[in-house]
C-alpha positions in Angstrom: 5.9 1.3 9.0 9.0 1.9 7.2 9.8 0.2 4.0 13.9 0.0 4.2 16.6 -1.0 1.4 18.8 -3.4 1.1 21.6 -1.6 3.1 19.1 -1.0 6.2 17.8 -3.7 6.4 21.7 -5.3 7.2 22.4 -2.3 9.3 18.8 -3.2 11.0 20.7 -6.9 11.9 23.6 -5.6 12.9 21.7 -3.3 15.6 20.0 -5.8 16.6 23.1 -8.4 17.5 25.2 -5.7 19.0 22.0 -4.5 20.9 20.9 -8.3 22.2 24.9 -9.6 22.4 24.1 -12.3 19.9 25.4 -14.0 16.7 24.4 -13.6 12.9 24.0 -17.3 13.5 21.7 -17.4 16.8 19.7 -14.2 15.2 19.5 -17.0 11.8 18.3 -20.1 14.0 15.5 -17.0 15.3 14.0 -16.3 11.9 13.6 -20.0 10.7 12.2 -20.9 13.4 10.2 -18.0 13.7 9.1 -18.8 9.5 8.8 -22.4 10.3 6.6 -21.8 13.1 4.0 -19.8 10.7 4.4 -21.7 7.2 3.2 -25.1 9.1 -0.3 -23.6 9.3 -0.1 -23.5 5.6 1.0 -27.0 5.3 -1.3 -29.0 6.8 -0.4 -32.5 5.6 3.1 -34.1 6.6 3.2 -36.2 3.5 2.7 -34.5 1.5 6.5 -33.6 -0.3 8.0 -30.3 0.6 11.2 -29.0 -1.5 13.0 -26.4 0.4 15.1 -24.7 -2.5 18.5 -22.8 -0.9 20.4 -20.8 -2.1 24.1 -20.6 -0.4 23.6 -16.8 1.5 21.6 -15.9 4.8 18.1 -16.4 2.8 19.6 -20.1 2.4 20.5 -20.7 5.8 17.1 -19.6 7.2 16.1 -22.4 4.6 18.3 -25.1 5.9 16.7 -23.7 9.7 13.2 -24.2 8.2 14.1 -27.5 6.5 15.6 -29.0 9.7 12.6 -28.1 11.8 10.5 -29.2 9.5 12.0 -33.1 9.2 12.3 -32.8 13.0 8.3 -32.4 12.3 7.9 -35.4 10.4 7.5 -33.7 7.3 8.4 -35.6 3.9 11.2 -32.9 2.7 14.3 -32.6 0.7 16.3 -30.1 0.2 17.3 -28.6 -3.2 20.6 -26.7 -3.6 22.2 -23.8 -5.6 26.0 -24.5 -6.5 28.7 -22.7 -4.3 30.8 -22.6 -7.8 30.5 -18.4 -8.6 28.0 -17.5 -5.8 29.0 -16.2 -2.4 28.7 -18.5 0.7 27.8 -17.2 3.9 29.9 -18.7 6.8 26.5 -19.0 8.6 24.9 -20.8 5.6 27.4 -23.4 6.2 26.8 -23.7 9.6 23.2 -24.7 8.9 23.7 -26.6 6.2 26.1 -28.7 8.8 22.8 -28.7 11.2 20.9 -30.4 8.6 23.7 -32.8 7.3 24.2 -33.7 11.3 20.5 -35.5 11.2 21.5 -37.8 8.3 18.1 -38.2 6.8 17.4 -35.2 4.5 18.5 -35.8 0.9 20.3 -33.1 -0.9 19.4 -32.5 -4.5 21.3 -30.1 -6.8 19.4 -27.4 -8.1 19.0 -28.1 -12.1 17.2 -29.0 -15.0 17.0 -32.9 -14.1 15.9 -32.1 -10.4 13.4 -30.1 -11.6 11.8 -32.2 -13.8 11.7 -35.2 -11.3 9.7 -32.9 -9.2 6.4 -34.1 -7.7 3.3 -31.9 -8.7 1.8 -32.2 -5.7 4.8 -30.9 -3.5 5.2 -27.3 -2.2 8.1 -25.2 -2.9 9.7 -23.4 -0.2 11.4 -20.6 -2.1 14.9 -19.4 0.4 16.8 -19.4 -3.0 17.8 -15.1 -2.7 17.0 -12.7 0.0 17.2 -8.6 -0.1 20.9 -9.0 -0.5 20.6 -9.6 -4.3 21.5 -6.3 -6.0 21.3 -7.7 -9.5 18.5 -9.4 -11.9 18.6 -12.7 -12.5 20.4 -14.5 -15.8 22.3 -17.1 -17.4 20.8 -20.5 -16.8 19.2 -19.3 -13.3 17.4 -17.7 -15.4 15.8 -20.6 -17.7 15.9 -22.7 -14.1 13.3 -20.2 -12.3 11.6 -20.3 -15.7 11.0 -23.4 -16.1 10.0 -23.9 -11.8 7.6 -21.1 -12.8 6.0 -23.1 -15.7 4.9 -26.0 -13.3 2.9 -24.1 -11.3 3.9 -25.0 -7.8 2.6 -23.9 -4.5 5.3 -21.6 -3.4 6.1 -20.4 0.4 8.8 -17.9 -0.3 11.1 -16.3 2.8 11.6 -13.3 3.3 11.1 -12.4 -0.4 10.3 -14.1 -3.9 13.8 -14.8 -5.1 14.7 -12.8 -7.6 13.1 -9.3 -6.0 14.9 -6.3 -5.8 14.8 -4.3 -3.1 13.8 -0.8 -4.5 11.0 1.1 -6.7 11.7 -0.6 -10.0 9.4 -3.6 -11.4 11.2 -7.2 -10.8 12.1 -8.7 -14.5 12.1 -12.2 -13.2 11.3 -13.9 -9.5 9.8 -17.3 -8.3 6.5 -17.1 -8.2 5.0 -16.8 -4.5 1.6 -18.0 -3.6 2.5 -16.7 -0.2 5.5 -14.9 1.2 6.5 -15.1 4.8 8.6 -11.7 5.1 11.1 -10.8 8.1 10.0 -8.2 10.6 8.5 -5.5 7.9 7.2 -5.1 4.4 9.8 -4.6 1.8 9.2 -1.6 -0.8 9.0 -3.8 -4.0 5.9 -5.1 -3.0 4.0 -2.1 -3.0 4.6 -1.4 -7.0 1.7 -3.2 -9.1 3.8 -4.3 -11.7 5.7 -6.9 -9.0 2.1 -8.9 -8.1 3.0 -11.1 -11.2 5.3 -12.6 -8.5 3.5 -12.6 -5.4 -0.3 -13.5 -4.7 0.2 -12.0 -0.5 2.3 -11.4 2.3 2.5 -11.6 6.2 4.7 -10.1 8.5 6.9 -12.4 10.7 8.1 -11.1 13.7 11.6 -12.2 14.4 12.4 -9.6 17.6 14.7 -7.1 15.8 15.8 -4.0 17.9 13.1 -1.5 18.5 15.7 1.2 19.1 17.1 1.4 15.8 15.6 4.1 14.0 15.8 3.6 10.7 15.4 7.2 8.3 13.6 6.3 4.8 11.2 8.4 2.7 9.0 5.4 2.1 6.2 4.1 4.4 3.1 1.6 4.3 0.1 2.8 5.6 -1.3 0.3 8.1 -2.9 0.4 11.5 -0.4 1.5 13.7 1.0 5.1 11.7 -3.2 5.5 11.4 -3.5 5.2 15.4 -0.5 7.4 15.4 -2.8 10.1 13.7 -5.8 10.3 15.8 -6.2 11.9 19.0 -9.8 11.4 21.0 -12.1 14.4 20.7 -12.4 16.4 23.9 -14.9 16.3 26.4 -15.3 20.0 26.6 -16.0 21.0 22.9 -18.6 22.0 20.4 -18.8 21.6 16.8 -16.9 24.0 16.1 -13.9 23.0 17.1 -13.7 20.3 14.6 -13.6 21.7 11.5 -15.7 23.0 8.6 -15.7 21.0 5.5 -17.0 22.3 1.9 -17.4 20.3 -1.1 -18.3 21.6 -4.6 -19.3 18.6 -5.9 -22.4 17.3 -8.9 -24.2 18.3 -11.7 -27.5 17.4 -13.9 -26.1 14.1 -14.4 -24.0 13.4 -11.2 -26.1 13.9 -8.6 -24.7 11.0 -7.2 -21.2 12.3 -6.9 -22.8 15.4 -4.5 -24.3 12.3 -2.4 -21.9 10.0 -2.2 -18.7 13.0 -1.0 -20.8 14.6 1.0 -22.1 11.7 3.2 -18.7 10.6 3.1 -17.9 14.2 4.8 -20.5 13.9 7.4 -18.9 10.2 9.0 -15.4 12.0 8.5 -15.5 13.7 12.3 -15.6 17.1 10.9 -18.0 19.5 12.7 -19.7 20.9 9.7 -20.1 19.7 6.4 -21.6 22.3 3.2 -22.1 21.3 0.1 -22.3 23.4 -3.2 -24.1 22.4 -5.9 -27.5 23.1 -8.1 -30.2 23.4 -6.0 -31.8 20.6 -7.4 -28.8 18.1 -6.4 -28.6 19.8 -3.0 -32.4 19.2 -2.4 -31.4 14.9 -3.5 -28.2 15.4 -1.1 -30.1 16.8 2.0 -32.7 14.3 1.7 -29.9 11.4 1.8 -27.8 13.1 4.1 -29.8 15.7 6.8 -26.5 16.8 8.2 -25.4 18.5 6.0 -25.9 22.3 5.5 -25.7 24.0 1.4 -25.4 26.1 -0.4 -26.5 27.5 -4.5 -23.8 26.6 -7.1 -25.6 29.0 -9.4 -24.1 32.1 -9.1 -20.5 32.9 -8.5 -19.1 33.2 -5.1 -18.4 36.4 -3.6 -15.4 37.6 -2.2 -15.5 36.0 1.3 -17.6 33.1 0.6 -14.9 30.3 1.7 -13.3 32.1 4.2 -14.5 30.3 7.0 -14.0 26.8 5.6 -11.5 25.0 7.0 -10.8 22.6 4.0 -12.7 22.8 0.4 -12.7 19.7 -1.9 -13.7 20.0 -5.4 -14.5 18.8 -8.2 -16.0 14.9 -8.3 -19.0 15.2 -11.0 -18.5 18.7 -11.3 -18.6 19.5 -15.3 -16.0 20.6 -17.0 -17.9 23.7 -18.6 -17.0 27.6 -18.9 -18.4 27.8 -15.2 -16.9 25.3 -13.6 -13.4 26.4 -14.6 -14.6 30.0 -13.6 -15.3 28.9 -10.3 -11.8 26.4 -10.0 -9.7 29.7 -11.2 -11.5 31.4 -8.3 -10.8 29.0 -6.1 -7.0 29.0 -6.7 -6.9 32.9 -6.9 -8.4 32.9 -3.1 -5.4 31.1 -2.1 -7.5 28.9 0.5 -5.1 26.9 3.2 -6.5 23.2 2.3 -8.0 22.3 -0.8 -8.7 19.1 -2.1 -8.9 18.7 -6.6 -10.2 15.8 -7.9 -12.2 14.5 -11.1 -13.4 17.3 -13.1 -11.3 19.8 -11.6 -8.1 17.4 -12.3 -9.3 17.4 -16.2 -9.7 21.1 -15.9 -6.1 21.7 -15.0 -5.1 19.2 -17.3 -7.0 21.7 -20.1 -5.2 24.7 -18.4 -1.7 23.6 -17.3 -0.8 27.1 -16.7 -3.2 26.7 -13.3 -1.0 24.0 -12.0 2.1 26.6 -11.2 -0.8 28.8 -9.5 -1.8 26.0 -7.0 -1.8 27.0 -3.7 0.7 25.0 -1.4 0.3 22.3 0.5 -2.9 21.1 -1.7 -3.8 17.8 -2.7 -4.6 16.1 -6.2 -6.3 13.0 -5.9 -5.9 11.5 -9.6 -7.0 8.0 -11.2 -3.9 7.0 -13.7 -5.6 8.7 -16.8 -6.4 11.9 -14.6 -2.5 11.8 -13.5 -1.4 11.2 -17.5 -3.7 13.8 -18.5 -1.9 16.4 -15.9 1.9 14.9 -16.0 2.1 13.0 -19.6 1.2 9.6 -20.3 2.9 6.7 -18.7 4.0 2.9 -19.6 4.4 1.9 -16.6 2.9 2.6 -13.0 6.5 2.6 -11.4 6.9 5.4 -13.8 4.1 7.0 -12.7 5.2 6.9 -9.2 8.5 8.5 -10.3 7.1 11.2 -11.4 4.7 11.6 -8.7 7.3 12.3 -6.6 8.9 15.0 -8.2 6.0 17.3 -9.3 4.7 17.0 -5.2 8.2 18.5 -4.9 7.7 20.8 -7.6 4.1 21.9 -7.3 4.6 21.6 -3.3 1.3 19.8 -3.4 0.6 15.8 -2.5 -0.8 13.7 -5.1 -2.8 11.1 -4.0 -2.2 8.3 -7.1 -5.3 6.1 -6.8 -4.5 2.8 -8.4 -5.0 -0.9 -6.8 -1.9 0.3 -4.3 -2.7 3.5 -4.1 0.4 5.9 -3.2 0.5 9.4 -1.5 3.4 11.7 -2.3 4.8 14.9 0.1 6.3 18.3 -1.2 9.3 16.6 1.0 9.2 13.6 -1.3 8.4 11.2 0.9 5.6 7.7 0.0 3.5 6.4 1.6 1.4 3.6 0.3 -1.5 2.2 1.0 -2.0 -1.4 2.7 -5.9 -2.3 3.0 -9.0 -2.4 0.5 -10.0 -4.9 -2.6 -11.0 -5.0 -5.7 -15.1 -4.4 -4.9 -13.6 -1.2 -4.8 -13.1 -0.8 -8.1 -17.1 0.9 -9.2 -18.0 4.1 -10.0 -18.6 6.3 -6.9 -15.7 5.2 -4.7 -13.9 8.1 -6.0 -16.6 10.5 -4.6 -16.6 8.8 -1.0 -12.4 9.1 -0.7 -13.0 13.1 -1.5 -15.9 13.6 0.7 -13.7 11.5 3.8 -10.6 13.6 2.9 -12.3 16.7 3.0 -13.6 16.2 6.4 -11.0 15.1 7.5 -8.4 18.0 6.6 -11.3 20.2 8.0 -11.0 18.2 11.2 -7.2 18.0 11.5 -5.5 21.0 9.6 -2.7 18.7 8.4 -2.8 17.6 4.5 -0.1 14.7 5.1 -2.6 13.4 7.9 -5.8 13.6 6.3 -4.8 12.5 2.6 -3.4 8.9 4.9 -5.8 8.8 7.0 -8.7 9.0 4.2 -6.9 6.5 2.2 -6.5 3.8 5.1 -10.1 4.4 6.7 -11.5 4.4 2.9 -9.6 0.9 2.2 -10.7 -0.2 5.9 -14.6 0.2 5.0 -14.2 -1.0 1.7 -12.7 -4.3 3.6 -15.5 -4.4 5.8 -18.2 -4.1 3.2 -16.2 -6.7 1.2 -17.0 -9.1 4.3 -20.5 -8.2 4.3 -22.0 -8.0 0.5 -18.9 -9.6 -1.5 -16.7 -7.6 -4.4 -19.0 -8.0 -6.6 -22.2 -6.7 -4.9 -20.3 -4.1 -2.8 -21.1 -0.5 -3.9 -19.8 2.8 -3.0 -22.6 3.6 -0.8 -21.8 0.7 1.5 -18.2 2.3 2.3 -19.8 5.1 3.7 -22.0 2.8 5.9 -18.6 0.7 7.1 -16.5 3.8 7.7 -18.0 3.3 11.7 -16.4 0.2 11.7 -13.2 1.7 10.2 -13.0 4.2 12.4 -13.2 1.9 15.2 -10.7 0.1 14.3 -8.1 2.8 14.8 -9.8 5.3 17.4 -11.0 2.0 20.2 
């Protein structure tokens, strides 16, 4: 799904009521009701008090909407207001502020320090205070207002957005804090950046009927179930292994068997054809006998000259060492120029030891680094936002896409484009997960030729098992070797 700005998302609306011959107003009375109709499953009792804090643009007027229904609903509600005086009023604001006056029993409170303070701590906040329209951080004494509402740790149903949100890449300063935010027809970009989950604990998507023929043209994309069915076509009928894909992964060492294990199984529930793994012939022994599958190979020797010729994608590098060999075999890699190949772990810290390999990369590869690995390659960060800044410029540089593994993970494009990453948890977060995201990816450019495809792909099916084996065992019992066992139920999920 595309994640628009500020400016789309209006042009978005105004498709939409030129498109449907309707009214900012009737396309207003749509998307409170359409909020309303979703936050009452999250309020269960009707006495319990319900402050619906407006401000005086369209994000207030689908508050007044929501308030209104809601005291048609028997709910116990008031309504608290942001001053006209040096904030711009929407016409349609004023219309639904009217609506509400009209029933004649929903007080009105100013929105201050007193109000605040007089607040029940038992009543839920319904946050329609800004929308995407603000273009500008909050100060002055909103500021010390949303500071002090943030202090009294209220349950808050935001609309649309946490007020105080901006709509682009850069971490929000100050915003209402959201237990839950009830946002209009698609994600919005901020809430992919890490550093903005201090405001917002989750999401859902209301759908308010928008046009489906405006197209909208943005470099940024969440990766959720729909752009992953978009990927995968059904395997044919008439076909033979060898029409999906070889896969190789030079992967372990004395210590990390595991890693060889963990990638390579991974490789083998990708849908790749073949799988062949290189490593000591010890490790391979331990990976055959978890994994019959596969085929390998000896890691003992250098490779000749046409040793990877007939793989159609070659991931490197989880457990691998970081010794004189290892880097002999990484600059052979890179000087044979292969068409997909996948660098993670111990051949990331490698080119971070030899910068001079990055400019020698071939095109169209992936990195697939944690945030150290990625400050060890680009230079160390304060910030993930910063990070993602500079992820996309060195996939534009290096022509390469970086794969930025954090608690959002992001993918960047030699064309600059973002996707990020929608699914998975925090039972993620062991050692090994790594190892299964390089083996999927791996079989999975084997299987589909396409770097852009298989680096998404990997990342959503690798979130998808991790969910499901989160459902199963818990975060905190879930290992790595259980998101190879889920990726079935992944898979299923997008290819059924």
């Amino acid at each position: 799904m595309y994640l628009l700005d500020a400016k789309q998302i209006k042009e978005w609306d105004i498709a939409t009521i030129n498109e449907q011959n309707t009214t900012s107003l009737e396309l207003m009375e749509r998307a409170g009701q359409a909020v309303f109709n979703e936050m009452v499953k999250d309020i269960p009792n009707t006495d319990q008090p319900i402050y619906v804090l407006c401000g005086t643009g369209n994000n207030g007027g689908d508050g007044m909407v929501i308030a209104r229904h809601l005291r048609n609903s028997f709910y116990n509600v008031k309504i608290i207001e942001l001053s006209s005086e040096g904030n711009n009023t929407s016409p349609d604001f004023l219309n639904m502020r009217k609506k509400v006056i009209a029933l004649g029993n929903i007080e009105i409170l100013p929105f201050n320090e007193i109000t605040i303070l007089g607040l029940r701590k038992d009543g839920i906040i319904i946050d329609a205070l800004f929308g995407t329209g603000l273009n500008r951080p909050i100060d002055g004494k909103l500021e010390e207002l949303i500071q002090s509402l943030n202090s009294m740790s209220f349950k808050v149903l935001a609309v649309d957005v946490p007020s105080g949100m901006l709509i682009n890449l850069w971490p929000t300063t100050l915003a209402i804090k959201a237990s839950k935010v009830y946002t209009l027809q698609s994600p919005k970009l901020p809430f992919f950046l890490e550093e903005n989950q201090a405001w917002m604990e989750e999401y859902c998507v209301i759908e308010i009927g928008l046009s489906v023929k405006f197209q909208p043209i943005s470099k940024y994309q969440s990766i959720d179930e729909s752009l992953a069915r978009s990927f995968v076509k059904g395997r044919n009928r008439v076909s033979h292994k060898g029409n999906y894909g070889h896969a190789a992964l030079i992967a372990g060492d004395k210590e990390t068997a595991g890693a060889a294990v963990l990638s390579s199984g991974a490789a083998s529930r990708s849908g790749a054809g073949w799988v062949t793994l290189f490593s000591r012939s010890e490790i391979n022994s331990i990976a055959v006998s978890a994994n019959p599958e596969i085929m390998t190979r000896a890691i003992d020797i250098m490779p000749d000259s046409t040793s990877f010729s007939k793989y159609d994608a070659i991931g490197m590098g989880c457990g691998f060492s970081t010794r004189a060999t290892s880097v002999k075999w990484l600059n052979i890699m890179i000087e044979r120029q292969p068409h997909h190949l996948i660098l993670d772990a111990d051949a990331l810290n490698i080119l971070s030891a030899f910068p001079a390999l990055l400019e020698k990369l071939p095109k169209s590869s992936i990195l697939t680094p944690h945030p150290g690995e990625f400050d060890r390659l680009f230079g160390l960060h304060a910030r993930n936002c910063d990070r993602i800044q500079t992820q996309i410029s060195k996939s534009k540089e290096l022509g390469c896409y970086i794969v930025l593994k954090t608690s959002i993970t992001s993918i960047s494009t030699p064309e600059g484009n973002l996707f990020f990453n929608t699914v998975g948890n925090p039972g993620m977060a062991k050692a090994g997960s790594g190892d299964v995201l390089l083996g999927l990816m791996t079989g999975l450019l084997a299987r589909w030729k396409n770097p852009e495809k298989a680096a998404c792909l990997a990342v959503f099916l690798h979130g998808k098992a991790g969910d499901h084996a989160r459902c199963n065992y818990g975060e905190e019992a879930m290992k790595a070797s259980d998101l190879i066992q889920m990726l079935p139920l992944a898979f299923k999920t997008i290819c059924d």
